[in-house]
PyMOL CGO cylinders between C-alpha atoms (Angstrom):
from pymol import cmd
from pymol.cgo import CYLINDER

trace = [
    CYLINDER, 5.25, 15.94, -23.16, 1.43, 16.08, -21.89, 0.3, 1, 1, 1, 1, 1, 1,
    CYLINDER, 1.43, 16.08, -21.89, 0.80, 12.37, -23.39, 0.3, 1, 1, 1, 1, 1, 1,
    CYLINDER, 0.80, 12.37, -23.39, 4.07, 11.06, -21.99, 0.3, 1, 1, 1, 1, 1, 1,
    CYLINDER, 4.07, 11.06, -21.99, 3.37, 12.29, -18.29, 0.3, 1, 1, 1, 1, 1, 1,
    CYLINDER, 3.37, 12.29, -18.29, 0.02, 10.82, -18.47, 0.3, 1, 1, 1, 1, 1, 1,
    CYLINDER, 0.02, 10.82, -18.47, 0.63, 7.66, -19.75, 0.3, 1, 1, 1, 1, 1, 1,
    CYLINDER, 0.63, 7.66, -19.75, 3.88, 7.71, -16.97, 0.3, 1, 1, 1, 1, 1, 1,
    CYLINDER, 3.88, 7.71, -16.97, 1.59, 8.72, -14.18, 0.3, 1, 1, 1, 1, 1, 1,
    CYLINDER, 1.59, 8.72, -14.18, -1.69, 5.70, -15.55, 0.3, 1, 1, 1, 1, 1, 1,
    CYLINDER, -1.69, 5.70, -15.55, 1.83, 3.03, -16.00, 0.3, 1, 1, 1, 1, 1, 1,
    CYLINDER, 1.83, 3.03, -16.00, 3.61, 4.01, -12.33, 0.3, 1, 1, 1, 1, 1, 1,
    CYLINDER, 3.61, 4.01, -12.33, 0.13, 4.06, -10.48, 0.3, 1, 1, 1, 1, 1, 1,
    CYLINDER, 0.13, 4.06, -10.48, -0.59, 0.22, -11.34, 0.3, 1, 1, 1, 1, 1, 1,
    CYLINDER, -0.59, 0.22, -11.34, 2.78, -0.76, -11.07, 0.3, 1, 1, 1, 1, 1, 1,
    CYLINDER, 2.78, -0.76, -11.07, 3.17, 1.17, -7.46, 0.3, 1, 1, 1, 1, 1, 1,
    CYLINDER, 3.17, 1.17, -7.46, 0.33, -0.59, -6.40, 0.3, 1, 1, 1, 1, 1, 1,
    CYLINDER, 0.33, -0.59, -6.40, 1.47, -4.04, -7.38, 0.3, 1, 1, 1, 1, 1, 1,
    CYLINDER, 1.47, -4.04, -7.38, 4.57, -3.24, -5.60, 0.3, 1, 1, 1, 1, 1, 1,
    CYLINDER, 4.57, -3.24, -5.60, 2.78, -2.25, -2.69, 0.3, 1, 1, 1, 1, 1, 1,
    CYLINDER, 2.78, -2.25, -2.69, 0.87, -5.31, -2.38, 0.3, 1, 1, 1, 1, 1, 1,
    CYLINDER, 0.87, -5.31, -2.38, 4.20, -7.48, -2.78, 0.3, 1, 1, 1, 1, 1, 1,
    CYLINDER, 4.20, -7.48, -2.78, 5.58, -4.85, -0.18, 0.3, 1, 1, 1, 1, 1, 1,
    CYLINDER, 5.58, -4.85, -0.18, 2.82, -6.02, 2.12, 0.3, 1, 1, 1, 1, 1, 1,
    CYLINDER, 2.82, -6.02, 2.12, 2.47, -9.35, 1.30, 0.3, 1, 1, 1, 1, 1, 1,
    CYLINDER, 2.47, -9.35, 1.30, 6.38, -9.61, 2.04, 0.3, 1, 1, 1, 1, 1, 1,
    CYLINDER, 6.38, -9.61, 2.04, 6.18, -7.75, 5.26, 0.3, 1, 1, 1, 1, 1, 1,
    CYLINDER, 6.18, -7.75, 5.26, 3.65, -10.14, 7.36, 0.3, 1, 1, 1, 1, 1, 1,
    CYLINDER, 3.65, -10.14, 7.36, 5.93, -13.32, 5.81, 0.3, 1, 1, 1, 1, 1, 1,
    CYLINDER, 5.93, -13.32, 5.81, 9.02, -11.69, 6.97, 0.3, 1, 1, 1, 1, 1, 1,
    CYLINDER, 9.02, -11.69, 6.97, 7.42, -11.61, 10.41, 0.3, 1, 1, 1, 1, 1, 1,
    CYLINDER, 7.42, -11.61, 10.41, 6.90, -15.01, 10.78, 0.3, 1, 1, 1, 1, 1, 1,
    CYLINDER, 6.90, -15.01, 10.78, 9.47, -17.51, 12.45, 0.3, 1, 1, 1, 1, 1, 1,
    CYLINDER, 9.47, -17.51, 12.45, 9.11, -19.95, 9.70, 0.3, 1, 1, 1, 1, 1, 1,
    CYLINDER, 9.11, -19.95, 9.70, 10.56, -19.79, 5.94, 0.3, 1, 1, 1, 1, 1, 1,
    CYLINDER, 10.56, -19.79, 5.94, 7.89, -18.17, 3.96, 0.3, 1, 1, 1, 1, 1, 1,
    CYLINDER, 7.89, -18.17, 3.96, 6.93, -18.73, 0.93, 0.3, 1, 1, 1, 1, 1, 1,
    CYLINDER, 6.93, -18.73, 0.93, 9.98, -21.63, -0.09, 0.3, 1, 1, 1, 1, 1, 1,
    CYLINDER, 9.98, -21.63, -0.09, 12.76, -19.10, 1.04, 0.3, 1, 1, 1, 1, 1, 1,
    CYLINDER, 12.76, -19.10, 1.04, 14.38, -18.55, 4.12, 0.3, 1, 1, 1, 1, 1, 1,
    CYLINDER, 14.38, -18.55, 4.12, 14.04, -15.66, 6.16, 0.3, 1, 1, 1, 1, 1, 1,
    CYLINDER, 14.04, -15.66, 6.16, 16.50, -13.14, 5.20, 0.3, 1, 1, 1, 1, 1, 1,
    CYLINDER, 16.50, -13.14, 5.20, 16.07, -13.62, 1.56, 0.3, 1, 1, 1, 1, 1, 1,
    CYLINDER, 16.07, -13.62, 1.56, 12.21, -12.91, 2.52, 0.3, 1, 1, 1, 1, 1, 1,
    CYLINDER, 12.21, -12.91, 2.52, 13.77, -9.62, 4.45, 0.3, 1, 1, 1, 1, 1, 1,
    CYLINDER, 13.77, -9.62, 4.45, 15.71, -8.49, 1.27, 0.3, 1, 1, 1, 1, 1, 1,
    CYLINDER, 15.71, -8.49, 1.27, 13.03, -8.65, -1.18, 0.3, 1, 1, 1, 1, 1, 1,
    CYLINDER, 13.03, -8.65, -1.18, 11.08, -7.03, 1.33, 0.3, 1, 1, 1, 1, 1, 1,
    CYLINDER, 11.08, -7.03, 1.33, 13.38, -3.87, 1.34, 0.3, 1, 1, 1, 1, 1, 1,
    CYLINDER, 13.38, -3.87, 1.34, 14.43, -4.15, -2.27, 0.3, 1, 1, 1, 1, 1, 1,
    CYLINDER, 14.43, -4.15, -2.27, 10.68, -4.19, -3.20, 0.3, 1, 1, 1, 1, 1, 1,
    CYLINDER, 10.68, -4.19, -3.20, 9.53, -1.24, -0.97, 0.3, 1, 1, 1, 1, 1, 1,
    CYLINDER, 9.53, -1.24, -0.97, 12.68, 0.61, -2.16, 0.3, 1, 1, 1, 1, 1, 1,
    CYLINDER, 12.68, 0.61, -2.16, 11.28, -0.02, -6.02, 0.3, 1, 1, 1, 1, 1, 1,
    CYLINDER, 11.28, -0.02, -6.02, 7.43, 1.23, -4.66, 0.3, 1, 1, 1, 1, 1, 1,
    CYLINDER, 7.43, 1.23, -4.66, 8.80, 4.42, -3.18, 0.3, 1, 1, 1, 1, 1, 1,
    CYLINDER, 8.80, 4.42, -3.18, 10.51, 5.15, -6.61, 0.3, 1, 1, 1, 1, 1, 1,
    CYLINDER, 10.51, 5.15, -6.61, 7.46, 4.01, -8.38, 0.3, 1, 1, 1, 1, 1, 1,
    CYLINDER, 7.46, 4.01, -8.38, 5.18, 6.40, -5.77, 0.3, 1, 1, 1, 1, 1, 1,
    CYLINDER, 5.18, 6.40, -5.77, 7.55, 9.54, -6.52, 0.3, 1, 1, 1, 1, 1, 1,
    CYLINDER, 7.55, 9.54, -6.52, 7.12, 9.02, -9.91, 0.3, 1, 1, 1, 1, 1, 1,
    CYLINDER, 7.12, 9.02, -9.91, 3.34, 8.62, -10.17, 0.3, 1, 1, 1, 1, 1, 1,
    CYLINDER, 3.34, 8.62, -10.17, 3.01, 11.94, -7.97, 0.3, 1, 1, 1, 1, 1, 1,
    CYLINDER, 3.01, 11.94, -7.97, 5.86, 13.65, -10.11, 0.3, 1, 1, 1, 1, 1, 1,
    CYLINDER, 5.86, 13.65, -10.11, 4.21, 13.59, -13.62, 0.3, 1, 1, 1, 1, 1, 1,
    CYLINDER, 4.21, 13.59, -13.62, 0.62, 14.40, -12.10, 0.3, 1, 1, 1, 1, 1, 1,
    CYLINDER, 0.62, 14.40, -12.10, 1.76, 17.09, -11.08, 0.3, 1, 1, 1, 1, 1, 1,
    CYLINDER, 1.76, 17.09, -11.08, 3.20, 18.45, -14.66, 0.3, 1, 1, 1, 1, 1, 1,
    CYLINDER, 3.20, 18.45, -14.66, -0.03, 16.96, -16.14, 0.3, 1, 1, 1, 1, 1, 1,
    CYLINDER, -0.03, 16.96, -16.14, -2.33, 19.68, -17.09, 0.3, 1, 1, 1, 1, 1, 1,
    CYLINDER, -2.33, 19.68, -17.09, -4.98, 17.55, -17.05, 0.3, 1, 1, 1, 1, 1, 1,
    CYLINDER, -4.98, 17.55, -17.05, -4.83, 16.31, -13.54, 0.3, 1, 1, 1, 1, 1, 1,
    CYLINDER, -4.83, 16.31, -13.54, -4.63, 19.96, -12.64, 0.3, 1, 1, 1, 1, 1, 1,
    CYLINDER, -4.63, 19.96, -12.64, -2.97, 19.17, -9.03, 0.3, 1, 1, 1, 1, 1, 1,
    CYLINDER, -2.97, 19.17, -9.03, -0.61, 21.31, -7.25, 0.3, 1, 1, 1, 1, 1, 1,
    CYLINDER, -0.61, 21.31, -7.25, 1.88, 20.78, -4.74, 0.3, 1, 1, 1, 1, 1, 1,
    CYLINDER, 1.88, 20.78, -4.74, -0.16, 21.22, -1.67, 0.3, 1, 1, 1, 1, 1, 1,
    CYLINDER, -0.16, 21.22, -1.67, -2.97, 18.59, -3.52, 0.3, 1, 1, 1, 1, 1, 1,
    CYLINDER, -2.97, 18.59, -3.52, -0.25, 15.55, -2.50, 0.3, 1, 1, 1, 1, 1, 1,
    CYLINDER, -0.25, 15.55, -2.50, 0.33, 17.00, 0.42, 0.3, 1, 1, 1, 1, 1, 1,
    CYLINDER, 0.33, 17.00, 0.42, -3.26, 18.16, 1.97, 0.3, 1, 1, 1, 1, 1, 1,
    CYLINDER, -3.26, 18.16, 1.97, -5.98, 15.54, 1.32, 0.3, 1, 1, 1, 1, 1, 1,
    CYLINDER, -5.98, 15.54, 1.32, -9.20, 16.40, -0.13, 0.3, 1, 1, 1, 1, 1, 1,
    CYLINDER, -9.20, 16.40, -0.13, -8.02, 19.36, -1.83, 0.3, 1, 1, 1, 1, 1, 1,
    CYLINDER, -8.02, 19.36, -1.83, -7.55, 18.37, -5.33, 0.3, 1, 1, 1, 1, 1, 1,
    CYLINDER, -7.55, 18.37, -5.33, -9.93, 19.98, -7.96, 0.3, 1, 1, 1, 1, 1, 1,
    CYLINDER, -9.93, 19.98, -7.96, -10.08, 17.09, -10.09, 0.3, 1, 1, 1, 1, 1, 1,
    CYLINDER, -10.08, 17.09, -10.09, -12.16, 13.31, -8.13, 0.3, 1, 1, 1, 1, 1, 1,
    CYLINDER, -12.16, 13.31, -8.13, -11.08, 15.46, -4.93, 0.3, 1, 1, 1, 1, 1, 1,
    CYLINDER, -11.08, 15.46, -4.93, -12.57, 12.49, -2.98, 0.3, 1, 1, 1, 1, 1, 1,
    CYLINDER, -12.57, 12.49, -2.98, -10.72, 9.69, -4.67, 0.3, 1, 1, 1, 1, 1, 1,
    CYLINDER, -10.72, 9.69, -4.67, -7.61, 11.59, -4.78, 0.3, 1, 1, 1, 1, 1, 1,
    CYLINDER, -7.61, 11.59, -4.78, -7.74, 12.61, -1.21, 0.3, 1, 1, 1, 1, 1, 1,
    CYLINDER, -7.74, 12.61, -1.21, -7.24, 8.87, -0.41, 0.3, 1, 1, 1, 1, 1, 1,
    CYLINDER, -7.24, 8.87, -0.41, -4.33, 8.96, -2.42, 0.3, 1, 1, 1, 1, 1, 1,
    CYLINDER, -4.33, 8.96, -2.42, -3.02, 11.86, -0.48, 0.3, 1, 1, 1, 1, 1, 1,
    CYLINDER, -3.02, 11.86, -0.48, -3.52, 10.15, 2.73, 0.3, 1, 1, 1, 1, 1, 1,
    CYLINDER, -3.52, 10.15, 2.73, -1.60, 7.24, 1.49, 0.3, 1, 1, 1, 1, 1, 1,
    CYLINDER, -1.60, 7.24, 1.49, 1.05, 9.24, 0.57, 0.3, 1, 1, 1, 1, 1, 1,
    CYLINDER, 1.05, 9.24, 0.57, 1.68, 11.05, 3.43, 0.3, 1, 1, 1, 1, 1, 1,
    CYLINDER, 1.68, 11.05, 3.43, 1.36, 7.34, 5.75, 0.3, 1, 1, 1, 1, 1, 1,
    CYLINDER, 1.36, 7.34, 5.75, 3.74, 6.15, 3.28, 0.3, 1, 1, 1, 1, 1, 1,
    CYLINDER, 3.74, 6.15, 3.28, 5.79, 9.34, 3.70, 0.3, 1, 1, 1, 1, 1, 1,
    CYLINDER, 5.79, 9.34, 3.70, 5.67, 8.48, 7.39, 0.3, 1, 1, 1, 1, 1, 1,
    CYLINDER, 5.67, 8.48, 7.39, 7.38, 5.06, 6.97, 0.3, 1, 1, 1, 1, 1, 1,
    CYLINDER, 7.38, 5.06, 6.97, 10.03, 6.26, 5.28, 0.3, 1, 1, 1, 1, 1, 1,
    CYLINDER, 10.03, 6.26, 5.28, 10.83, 9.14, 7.48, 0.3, 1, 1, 1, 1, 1, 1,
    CYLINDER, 10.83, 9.14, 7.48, 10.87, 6.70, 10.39, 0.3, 1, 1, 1, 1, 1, 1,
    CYLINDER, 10.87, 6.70, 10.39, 12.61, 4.09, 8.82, 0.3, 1, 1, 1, 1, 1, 1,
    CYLINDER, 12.61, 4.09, 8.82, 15.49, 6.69, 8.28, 0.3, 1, 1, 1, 1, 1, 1,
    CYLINDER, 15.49, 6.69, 8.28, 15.43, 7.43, 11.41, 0.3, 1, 1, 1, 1, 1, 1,
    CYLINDER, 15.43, 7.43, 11.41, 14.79, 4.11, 12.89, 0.3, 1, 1, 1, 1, 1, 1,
    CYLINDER, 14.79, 4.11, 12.89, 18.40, 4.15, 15.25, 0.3, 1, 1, 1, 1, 1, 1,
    CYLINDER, 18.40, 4.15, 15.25, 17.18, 7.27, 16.91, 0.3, 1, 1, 1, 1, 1, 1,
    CYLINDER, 17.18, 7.27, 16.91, 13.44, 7.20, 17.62, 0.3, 1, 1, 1, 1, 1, 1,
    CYLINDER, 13.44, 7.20, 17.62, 13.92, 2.93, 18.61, 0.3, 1, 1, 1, 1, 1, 1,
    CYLINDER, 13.92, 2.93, 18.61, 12.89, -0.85, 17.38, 0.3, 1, 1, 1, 1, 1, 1,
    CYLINDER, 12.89, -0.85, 17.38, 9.75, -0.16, 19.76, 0.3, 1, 1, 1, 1, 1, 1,
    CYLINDER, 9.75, -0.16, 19.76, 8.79, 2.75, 18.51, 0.3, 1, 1, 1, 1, 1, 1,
    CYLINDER, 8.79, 2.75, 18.51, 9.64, 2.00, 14.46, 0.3, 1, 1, 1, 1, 1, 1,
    CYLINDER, 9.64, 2.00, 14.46, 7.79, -1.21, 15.23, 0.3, 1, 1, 1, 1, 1, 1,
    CYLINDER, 7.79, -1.21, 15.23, 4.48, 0.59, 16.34, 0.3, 1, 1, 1, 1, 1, 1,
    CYLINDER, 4.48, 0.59, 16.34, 4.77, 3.42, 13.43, 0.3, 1, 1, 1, 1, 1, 1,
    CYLINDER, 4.77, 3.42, 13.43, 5.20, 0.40, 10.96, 0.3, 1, 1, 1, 1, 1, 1,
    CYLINDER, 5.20, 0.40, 10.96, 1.62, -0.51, 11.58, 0.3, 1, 1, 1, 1, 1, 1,
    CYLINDER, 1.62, -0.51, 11.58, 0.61, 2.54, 9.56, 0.3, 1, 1, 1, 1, 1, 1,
    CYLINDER, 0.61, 2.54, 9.56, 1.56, 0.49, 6.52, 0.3, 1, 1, 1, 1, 1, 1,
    CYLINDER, 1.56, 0.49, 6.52, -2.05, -1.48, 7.19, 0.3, 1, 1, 1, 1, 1, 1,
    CYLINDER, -2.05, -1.48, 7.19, -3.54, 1.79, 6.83, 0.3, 1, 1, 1, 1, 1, 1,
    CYLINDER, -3.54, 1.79, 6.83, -1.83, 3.05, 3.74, 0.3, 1, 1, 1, 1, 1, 1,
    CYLINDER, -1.83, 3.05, 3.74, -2.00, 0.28, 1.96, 0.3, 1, 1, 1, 1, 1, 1,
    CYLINDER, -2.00, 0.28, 1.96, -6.06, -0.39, 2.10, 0.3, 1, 1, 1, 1, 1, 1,
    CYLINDER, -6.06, -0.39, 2.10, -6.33, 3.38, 1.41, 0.3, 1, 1, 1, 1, 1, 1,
    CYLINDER, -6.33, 3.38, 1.41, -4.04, 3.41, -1.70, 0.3, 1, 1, 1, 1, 1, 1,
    CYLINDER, -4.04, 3.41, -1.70, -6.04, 0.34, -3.49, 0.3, 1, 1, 1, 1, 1, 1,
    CYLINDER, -6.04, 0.34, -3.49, -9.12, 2.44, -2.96, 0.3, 1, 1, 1, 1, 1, 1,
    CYLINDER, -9.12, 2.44, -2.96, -7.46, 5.51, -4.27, 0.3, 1, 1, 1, 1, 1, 1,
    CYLINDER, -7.46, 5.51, -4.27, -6.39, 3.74, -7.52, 0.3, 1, 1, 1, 1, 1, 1,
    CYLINDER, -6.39, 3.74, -7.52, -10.68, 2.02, -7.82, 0.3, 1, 1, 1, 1, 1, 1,
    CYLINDER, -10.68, 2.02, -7.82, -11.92, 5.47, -7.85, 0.3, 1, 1, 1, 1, 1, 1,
    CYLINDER, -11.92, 5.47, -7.85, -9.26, 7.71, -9.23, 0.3, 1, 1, 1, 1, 1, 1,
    CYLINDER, -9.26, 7.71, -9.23, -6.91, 5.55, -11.63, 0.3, 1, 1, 1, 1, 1, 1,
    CYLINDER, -6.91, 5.55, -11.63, -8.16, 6.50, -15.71, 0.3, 1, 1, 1, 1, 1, 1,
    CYLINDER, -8.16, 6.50, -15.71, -8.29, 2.56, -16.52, 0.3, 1, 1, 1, 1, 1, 1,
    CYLINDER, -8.29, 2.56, -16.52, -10.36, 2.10, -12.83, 0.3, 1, 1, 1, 1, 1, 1,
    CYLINDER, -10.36, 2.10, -12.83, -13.31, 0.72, -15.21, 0.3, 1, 1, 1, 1, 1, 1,
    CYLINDER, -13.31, 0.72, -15.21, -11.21, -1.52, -17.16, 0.3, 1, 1, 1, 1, 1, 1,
    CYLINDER, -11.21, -1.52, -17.16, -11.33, -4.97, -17.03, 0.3, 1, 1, 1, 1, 1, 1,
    CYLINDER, -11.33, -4.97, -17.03, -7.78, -5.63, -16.74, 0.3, 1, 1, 1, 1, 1, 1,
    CYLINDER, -7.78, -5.63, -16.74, -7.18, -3.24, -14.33, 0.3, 1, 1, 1, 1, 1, 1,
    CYLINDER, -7.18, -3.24, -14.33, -10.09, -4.64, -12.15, 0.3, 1, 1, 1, 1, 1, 1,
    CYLINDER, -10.09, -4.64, -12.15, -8.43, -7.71, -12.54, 0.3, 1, 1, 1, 1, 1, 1,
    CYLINDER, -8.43, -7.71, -12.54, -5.01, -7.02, -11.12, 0.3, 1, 1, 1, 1, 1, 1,
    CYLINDER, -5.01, -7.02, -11.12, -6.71, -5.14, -8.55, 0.3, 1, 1, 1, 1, 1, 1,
    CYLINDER, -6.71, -5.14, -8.55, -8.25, -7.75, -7.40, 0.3, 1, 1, 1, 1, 1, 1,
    CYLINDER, -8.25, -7.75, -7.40, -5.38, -10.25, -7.85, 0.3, 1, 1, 1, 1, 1, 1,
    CYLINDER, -5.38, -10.25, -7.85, -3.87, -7.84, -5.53, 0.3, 1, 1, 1, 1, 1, 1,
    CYLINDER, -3.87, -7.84, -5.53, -6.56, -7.77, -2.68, 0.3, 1, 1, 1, 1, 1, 1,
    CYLINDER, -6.56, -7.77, -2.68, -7.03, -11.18, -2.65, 0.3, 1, 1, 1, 1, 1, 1,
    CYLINDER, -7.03, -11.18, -2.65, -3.19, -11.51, -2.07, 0.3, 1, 1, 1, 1, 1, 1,
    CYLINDER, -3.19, -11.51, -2.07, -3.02, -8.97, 0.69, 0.3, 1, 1, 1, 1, 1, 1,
    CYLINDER, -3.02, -8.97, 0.69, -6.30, -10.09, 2.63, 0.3, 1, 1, 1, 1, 1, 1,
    CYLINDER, -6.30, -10.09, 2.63, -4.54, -13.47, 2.08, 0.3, 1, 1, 1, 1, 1, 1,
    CYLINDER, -4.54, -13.47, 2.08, -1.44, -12.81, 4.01, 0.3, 1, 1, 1, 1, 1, 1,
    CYLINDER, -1.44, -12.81, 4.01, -3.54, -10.66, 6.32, 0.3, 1, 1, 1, 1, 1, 1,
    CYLINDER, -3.54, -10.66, 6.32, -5.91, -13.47, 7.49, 0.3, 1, 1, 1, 1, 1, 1,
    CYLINDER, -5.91, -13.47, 7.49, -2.89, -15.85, 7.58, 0.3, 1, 1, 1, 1, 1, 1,
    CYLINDER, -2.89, -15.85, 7.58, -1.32, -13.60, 10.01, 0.3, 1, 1, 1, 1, 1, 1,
    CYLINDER, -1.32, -13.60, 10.01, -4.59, -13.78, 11.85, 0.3, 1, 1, 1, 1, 1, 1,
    CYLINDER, -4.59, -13.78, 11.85, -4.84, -17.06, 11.94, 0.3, 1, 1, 1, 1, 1, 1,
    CYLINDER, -4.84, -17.06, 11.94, -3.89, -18.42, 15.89, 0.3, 1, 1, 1, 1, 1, 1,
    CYLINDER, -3.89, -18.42, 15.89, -0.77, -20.56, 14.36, 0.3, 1, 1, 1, 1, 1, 1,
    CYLINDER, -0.77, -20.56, 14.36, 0.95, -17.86, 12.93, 0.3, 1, 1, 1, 1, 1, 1,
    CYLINDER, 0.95, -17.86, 12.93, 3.95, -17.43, 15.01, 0.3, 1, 1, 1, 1, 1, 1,
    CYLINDER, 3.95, -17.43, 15.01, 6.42, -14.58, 15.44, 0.3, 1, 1, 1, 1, 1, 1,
    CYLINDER, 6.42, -14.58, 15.44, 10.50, -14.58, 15.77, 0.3, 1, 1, 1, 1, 1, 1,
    CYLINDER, 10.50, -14.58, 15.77, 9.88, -14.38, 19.02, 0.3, 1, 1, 1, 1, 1, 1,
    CYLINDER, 9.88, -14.38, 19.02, 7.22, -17.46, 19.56, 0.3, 1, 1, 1, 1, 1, 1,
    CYLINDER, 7.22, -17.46, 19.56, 4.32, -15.25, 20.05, 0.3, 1, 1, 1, 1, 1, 1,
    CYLINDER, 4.32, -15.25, 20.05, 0.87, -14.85, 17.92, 0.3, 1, 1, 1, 1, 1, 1,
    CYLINDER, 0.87, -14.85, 17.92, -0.97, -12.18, 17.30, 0.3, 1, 1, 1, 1, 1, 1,
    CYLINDER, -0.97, -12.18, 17.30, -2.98, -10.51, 20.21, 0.3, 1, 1, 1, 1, 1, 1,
    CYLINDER, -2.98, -10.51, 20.21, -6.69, -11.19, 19.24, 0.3, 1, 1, 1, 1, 1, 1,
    CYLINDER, -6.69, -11.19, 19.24, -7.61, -7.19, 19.50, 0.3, 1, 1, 1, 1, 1, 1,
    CYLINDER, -7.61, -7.19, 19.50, -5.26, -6.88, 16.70, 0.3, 1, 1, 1, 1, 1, 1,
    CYLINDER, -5.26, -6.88, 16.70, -6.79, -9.52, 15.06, 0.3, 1, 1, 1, 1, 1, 1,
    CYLINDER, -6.79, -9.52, 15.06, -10.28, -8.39, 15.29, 0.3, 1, 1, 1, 1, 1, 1,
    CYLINDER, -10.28, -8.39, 15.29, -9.16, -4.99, 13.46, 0.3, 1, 1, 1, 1, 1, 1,
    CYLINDER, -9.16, -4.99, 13.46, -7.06, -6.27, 10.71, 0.3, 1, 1, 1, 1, 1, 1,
    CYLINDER, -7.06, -6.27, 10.71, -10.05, -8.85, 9.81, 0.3, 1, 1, 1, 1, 1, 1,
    CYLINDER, -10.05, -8.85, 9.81, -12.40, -5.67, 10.22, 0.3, 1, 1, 1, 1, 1, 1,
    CYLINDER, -12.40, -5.67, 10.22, -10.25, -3.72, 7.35, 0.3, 1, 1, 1, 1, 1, 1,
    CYLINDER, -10.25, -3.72, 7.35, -10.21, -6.84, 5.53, 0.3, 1, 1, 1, 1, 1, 1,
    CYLINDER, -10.21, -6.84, 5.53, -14.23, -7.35, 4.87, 0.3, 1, 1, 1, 1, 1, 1,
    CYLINDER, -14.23, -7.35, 4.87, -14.11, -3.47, 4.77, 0.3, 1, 1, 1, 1, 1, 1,
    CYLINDER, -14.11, -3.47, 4.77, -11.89, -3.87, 1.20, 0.3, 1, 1, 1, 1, 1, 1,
    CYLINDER, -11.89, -3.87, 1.20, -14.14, -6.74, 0.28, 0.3, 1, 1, 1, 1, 1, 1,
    CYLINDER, -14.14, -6.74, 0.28, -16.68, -4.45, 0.53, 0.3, 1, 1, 1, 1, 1, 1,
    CYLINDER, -16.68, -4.45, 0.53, -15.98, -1.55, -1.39, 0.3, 1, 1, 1, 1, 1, 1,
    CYLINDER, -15.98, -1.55, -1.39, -14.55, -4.14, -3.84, 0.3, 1, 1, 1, 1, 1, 1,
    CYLINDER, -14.55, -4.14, -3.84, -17.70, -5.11, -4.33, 0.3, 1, 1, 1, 1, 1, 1,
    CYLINDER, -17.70, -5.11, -4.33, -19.79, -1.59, -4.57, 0.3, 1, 1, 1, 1, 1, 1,
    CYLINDER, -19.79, -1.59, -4.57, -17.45, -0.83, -7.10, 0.3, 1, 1, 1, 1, 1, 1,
    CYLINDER, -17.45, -0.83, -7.10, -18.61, -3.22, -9.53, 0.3, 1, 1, 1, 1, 1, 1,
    CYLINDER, -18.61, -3.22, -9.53, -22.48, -2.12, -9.31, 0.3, 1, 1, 1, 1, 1, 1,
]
cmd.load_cgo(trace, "trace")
């Protein structure tokens, strides 16, 4: 039972981050007022939900079997409070925060129809936060964080994220609506974006 909710907690973690990226990478193309990526909007839209859907699953998981893991020695208020764990309480604080950001979506996707588009719209930006803050959870605190193979599909998965990121930066990218970006908001996703870069980086010295 203890090698099975390890090896369930090291398999969901990578996956859920994979997922996350897709999740993210999905997200800005399902903003734009163009097919992305050779398929029309709402197909873009429904991947998009059936993807995040699939991450959520994969997040409860992950968090589930750490928590029956004697080795990872967490308790319930560990995924819940960051920066309390006993065991890499730094890396898996960041994993708490995401959590609770990505606990945030959700909530406020449920209750989208009663808090407003507006409103859901502004909260949704918390996914730029969580997402950054997950991939540096799983550098520092995943068990394969030194492997090559896991390197490499982290980084196959920044490279697609900052990707997406800087082409929603980029002056041409256009919303439903006809509008671009407002360059504030470009200034701090392109901040976060050399910020990744740069831990990317430290993490290989």
């Amino acid at each position: 039972m203890t090698n099975a909710a390890w090896y369930a907690a090291r398999g969901t973690g990578v996956v859920a981050l994979i997922m996350l990226s897709i999740v993210m990478v999905l997200g800005i193309g399902s903003r734009s007022g163009r097919p992305a990526f050779g398929l029309p909007r709402f197909a873009v839209n429904l991947v998009h939900r059936n993807a995040s859907l699939l991450a959520v699953v994969l997040l409860a998981i992950h968090v589930g079997t750490l928590l029956i893991d004697p080795y990872a020695q967490l308790h319930l208020v560990d995924v819940v409070v960051p920066f309390a764990a006993p065991y890499r309480t730094a890396w898996v604080g960041f994993g708490t925060v995401a959590l609770d950001l990505i606990v945030a979506l959700v909530v406020t996707s449920l209750l989208r129809a009663r808090i407003g588009q507006r409103t859901w719209q502004v909260l949704h930006w918390l996914a730029y936060a969580a997402w950054p803050v997950a991939w540096i959870h799983g550098i520092g605190a995943g068990t394969d964080r030194g492997s090559a193979w896991y390197l490499a599909i982290a980084a196959l998965c920044a490279a697609s994220v900052l990707a997406a990121v800087a082409w929603r930066c980029t002056s041409g990218f256009t919303t439903l609506g006809g509008q671009r970006l407002p360059r504030q908001i470009r200034d701090v996703l392109l901040r976060d974006e050399r910020a990744v870069i740069t831990t990317y980086r430290g993490g290989d010295r």
